[in-house]
Backbone bond lengths (Angstrom), bond angles and torsions (degrees), N, CA, C in turn:
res aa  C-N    CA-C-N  psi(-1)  N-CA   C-N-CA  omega(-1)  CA-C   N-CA-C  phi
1 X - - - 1.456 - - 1.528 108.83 -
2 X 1.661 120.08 138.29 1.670 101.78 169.84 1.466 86.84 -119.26
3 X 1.446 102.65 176.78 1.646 156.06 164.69 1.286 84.43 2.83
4 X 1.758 115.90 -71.49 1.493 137.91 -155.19 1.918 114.47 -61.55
5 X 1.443 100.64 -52.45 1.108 111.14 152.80 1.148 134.25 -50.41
6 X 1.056 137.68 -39.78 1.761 152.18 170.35 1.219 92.58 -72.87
7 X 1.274 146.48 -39.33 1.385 128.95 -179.59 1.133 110.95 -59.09
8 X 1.480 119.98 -80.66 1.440 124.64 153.64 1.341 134.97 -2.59
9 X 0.554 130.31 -54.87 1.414 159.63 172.21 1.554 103.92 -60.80
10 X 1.265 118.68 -89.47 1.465 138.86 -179.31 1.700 102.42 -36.62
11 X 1.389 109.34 -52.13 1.666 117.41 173.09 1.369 110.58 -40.01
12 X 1.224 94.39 -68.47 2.104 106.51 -166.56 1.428 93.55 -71.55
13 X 0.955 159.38 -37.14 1.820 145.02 -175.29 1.522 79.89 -64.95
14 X 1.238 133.26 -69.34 1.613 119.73 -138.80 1.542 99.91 -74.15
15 X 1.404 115.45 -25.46 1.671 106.43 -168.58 1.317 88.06 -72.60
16 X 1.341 138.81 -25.62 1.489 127.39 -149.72 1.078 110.15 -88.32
17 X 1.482 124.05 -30.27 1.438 131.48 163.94 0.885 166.50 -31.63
18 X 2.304 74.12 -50.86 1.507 121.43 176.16 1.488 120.14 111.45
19 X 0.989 109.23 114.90 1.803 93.61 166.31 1.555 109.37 -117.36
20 X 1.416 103.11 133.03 1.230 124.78 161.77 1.137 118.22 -33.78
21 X 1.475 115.99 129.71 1.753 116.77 -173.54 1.783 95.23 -108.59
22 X 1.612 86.41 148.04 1.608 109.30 -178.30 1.459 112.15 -89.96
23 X 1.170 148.65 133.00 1.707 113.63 -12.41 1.278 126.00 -86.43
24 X 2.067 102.16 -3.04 1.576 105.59 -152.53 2.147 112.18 -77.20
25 X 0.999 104.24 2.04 1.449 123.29 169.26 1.577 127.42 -76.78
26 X 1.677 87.02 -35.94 1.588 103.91 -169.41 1.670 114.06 -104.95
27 X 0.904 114.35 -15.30 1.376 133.57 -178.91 1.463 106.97 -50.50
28 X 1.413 122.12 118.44 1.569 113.82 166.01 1.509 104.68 -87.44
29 X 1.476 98.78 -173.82 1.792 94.03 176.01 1.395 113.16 -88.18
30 X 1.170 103.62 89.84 1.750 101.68 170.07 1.445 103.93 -124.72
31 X 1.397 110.70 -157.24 1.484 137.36 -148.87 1.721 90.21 -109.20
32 X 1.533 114.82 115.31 1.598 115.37 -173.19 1.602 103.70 -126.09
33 X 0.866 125.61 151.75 1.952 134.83 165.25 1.596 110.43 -118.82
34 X 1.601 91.62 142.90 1.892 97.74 177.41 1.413 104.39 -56.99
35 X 1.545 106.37 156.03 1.373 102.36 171.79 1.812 119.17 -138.04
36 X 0.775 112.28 108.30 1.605 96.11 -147.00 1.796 101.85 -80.58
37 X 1.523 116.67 120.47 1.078 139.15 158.54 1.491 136.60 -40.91
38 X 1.294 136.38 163.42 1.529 128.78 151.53 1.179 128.05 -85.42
39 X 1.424 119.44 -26.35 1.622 139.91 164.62 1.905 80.82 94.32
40 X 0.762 136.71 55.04 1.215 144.93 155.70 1.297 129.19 -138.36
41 X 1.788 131.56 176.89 1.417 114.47 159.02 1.335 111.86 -69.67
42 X 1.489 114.63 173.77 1.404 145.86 158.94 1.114 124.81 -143.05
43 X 1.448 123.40 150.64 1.560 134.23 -141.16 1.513 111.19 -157.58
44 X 1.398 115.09 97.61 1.827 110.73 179.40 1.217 90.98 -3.53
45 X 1.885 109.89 151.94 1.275 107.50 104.17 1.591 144.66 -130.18
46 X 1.636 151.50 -60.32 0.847 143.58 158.30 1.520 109.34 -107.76
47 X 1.603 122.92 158.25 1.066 107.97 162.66 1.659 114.22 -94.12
48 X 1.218 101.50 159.53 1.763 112.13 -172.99 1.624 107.28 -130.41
49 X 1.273 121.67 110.21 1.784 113.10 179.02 1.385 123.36 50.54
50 X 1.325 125.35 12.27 1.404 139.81 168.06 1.383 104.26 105.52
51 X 1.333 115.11 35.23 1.845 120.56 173.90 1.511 107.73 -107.96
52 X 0.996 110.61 141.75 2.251 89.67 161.52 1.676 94.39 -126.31
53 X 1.380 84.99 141.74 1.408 113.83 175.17 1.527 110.50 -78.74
54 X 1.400 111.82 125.43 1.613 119.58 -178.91 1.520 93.24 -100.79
55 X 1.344 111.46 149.09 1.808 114.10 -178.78 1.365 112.40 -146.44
56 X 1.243 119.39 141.08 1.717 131.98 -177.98 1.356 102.63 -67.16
57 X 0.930 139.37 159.31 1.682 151.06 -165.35 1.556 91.96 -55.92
58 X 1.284 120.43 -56.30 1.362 154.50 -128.38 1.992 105.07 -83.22
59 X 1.619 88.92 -18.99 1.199 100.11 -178.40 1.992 104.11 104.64
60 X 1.288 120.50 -32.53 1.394 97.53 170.60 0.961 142.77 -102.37
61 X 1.750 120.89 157.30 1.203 137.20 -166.28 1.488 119.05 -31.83
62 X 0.814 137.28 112.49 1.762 133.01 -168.83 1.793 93.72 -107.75
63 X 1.250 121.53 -32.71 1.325 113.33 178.16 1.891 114.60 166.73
64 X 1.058 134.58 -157.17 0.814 161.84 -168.11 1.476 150.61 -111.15
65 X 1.302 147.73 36.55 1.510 135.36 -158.23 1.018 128.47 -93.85
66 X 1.387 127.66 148.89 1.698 144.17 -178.68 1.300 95.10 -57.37
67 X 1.407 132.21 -43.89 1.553 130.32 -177.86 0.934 149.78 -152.19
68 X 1.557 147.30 125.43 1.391 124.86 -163.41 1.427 135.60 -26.82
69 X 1.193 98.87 -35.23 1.415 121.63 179.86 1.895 109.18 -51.53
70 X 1.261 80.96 -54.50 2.360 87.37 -171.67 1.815 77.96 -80.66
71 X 1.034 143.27 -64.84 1.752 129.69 176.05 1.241 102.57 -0.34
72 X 1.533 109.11 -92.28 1.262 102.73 -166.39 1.600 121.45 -75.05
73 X 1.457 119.25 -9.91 1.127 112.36 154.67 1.705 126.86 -36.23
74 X 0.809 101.30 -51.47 1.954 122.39 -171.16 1.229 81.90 -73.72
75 X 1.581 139.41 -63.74 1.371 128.51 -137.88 1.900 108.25 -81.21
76 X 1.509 107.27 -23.81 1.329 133.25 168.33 1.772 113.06 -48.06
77 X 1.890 96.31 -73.51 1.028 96.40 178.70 1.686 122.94 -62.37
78 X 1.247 120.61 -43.53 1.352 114.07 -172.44 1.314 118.77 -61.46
79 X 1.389 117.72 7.76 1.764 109.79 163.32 1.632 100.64 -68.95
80 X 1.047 134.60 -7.38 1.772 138.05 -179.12 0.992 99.94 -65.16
81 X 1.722 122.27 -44.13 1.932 134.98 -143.79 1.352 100.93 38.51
82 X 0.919 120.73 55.69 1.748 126.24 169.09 1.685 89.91 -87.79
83 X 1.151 102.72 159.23 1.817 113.06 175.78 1.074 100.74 -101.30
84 X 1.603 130.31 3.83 1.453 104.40 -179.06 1.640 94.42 -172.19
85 X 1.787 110.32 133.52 1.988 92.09 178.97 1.324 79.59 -125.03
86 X 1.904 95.33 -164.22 1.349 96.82 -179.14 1.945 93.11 -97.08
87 X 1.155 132.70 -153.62 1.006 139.91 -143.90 1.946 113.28 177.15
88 X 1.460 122.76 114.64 1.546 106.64 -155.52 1.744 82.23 -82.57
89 X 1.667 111.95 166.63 1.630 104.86 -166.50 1.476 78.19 -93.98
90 X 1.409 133.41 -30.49 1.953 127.88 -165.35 1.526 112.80 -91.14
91 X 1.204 107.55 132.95 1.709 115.66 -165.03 1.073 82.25 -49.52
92 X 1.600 128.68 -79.02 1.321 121.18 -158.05 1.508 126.06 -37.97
93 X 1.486 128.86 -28.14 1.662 113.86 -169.22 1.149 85.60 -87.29
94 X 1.422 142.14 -16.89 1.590 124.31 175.30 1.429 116.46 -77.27
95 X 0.992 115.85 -4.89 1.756 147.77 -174.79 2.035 89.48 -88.57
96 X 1.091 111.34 -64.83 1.430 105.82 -162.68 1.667 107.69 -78.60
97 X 1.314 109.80 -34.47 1.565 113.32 167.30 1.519 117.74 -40.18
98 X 1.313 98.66 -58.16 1.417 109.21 -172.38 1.072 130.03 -63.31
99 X 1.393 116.24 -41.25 1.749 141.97 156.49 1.574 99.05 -42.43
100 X 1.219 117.22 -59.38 1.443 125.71 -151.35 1.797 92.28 -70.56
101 X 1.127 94.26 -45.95 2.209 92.19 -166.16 1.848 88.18 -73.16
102 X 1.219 122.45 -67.52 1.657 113.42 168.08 1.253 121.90 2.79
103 X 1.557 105.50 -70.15 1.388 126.02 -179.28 1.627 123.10 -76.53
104 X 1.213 108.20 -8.45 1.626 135.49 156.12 1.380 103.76 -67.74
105 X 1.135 127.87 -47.02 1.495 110.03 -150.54 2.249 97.62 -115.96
106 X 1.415 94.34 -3.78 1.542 84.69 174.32 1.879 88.91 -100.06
107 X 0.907 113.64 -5.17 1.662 100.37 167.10 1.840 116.14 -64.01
108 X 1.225 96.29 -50.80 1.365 104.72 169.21 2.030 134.39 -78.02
109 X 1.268 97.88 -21.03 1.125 103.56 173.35 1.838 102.77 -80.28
110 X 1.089 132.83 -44.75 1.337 149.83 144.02 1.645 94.25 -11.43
111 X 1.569 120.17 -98.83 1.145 130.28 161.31 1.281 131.79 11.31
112 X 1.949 97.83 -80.12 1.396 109.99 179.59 2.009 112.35 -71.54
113 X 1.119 131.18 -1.89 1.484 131.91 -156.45 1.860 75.23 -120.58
114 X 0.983 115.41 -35.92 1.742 99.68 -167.97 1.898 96.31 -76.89
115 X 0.887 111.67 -39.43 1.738 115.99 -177.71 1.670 107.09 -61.40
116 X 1.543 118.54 -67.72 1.309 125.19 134.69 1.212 115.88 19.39
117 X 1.468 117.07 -105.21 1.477 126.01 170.06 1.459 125.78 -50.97
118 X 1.622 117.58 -24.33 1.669 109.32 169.27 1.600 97.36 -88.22
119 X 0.557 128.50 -25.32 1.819 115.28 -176.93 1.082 96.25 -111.07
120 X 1.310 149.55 -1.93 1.566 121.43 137.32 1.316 123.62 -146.34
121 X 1.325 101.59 91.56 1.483 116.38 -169.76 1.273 110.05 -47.38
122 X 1.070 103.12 -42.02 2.237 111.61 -155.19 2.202 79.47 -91.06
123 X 0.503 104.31 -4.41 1.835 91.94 175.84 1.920 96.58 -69.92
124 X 1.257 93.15 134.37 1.480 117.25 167.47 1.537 134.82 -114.40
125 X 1.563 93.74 13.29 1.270 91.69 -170.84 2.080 106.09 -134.39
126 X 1.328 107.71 35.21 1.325 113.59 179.94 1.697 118.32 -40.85
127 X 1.546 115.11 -37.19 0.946 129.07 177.37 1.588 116.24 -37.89
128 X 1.718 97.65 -64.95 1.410 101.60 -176.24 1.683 105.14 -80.25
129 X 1.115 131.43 -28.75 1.447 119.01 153.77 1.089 129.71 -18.08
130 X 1.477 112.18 -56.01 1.901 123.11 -151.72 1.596 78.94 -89.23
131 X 1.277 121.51 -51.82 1.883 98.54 -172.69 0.882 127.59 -93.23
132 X 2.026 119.86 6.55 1.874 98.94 156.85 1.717 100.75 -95.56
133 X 1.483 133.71 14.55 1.301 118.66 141.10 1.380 126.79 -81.17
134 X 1.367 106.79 -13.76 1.908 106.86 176.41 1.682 95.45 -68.61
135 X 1.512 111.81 -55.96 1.667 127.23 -155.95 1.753 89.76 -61.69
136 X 1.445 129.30 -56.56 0.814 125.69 -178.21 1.752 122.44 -46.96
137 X 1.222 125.60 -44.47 1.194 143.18 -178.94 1.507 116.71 -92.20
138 X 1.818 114.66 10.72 1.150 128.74 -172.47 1.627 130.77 40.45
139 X 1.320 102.49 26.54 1.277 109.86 177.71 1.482 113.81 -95.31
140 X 1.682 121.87 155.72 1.346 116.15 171.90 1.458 116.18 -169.22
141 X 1.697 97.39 112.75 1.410 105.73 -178.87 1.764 116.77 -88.99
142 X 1.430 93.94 141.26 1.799 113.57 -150.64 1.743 78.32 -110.95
């Protein structure tokens, strides 16, 4: 089997499974507000005076956050391109969301690098493996 094959492969088992959608999977029952979207990706960007800048692929400003935490919140959800999610109103459930999908996706990256190495030991390049199956499956841990 090579690299190419294991991709393949690794893709279609996980789509078939299912993957958990961000946030509506992770969401406990709390208190949420609309949030209106770009229907596009978003991508950190720097922090400024304790804000982080969220950014359109494209390079522009999409907005603003109090904390990494709602950052990658926004940057999570907009792999959907929904125009609009819900949003928890308490730092903290956006705190536990995020942890929780985090810990979703190093389960599987875990996964795919442990399979990886039993079916191809002499492979040296797991690295780029595990992220053209994330890119492939549009997932991306920040």
């Amino acid at each position: 089997m090579t690299s190419k094959e294991f991709i393949t492969i690794t893709v279609q088992k996980i789509s078939d499974e299912g993957i958990l959608v961000f946030p509506d999977n992770f969401l406990p029952p709390c208190e949420t507000a609309p949030f209106k979207m770009p229907g596009q990706t978003l991508i950190l960007g720097n922090e400024f005076f304790g804000s982080r800048e969220v950014l359109t692929v494209d390079g522009s400003l999409f907005g603003h956050t109090e904390s990494l935490s709602r950052a990658k919140y926004l940057v999570y959800a907009a792999g959907k391109k929904d125009r609009e999610i819900d949003i928890p109103v308490r730092e903290h459930d956006i705190e536990i969301v995020v942890k929780g999908y985090e810990k979703y996706l190093d389960t599987i990256l875990k996964r795919v690098e442990k399979e990886y190495r039993s079916l191809l030991p002499e492979g040296k390049n797991a690295n780029h493996v595990i992220n053209e199956v994330f890119r492939l499956l549009n997932l991306k841990r920040l």
